[in-house]
C-alpha positions in Angstrom: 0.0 0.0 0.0 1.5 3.4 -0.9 0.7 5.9 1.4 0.9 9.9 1.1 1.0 12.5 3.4 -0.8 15.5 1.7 -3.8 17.9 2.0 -7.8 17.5 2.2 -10.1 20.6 1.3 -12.6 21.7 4.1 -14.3 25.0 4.4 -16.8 26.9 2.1 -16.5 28.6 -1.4 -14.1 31.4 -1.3 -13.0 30.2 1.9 -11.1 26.8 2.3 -8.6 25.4 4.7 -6.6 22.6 4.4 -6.2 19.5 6.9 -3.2 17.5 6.6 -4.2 13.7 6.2 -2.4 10.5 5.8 -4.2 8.3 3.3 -3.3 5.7 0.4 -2.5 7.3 -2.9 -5.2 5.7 -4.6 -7.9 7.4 -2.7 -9.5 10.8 -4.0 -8.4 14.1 -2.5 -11.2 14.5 0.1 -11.8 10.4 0.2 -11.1 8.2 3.0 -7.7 9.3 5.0 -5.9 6.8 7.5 -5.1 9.7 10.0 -5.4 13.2 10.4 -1.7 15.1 11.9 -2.5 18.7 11.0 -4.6 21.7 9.6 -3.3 24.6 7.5 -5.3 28.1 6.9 -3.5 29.9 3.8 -6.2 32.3 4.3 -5.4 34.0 7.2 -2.2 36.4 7.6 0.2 35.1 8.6 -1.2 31.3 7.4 -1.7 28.6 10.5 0.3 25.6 10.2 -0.5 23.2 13.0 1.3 19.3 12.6 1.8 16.9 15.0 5.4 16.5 14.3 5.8 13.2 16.1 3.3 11.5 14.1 4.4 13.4 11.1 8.0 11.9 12.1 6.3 8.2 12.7 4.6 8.1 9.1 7.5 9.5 7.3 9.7 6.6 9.2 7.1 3.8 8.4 7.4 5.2 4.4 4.6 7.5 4.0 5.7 10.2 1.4 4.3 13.7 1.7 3.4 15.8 -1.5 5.1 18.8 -2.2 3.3 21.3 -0.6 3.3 19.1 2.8 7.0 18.8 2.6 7.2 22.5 2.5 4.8 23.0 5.2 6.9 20.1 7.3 10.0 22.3 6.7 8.9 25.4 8.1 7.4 23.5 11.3 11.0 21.7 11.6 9.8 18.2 10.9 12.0 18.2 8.0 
């Protein structure tokens, strides 16, 4: 099973947040998810990041490989 750490769309038109999911590649962007570690708000100013950076840590050990924008988010939390 290949899993990927990356984001899920919430919110309402015009005004979305992110939550940052672990879930198996094959499953559609807001589809089922294995875990939930994190939300992110672009919206606001400056934009939330929240992660839970040892469970972040424990998927990325156990193979899980975050999408681009997650890995950029990871970095500036220091999970990177």
């Amino acid at each position: 099973m290949a899993v990927r750490i990356r984001l899920k769309r919430f919110g309402t038109k015009k005004k979305p947040h992110r939550r940052i999911v672990v879930c198996d590649k094959r499953r559609s962007r807001d589809g089922k998810t294995i875990e939930e570690i994190g939300h992110y708000d672009p919206s606001k100013t400056p934009p939330v990041i929240v992660v839970d950076n040892d469970r972040a840590k424990y998927w990325i050990s156990n193979g899980a490989v975050p999408s681009e924008i997650v890995r950029s988010l990871l970095k500036k939390q220091g999970v990177l």
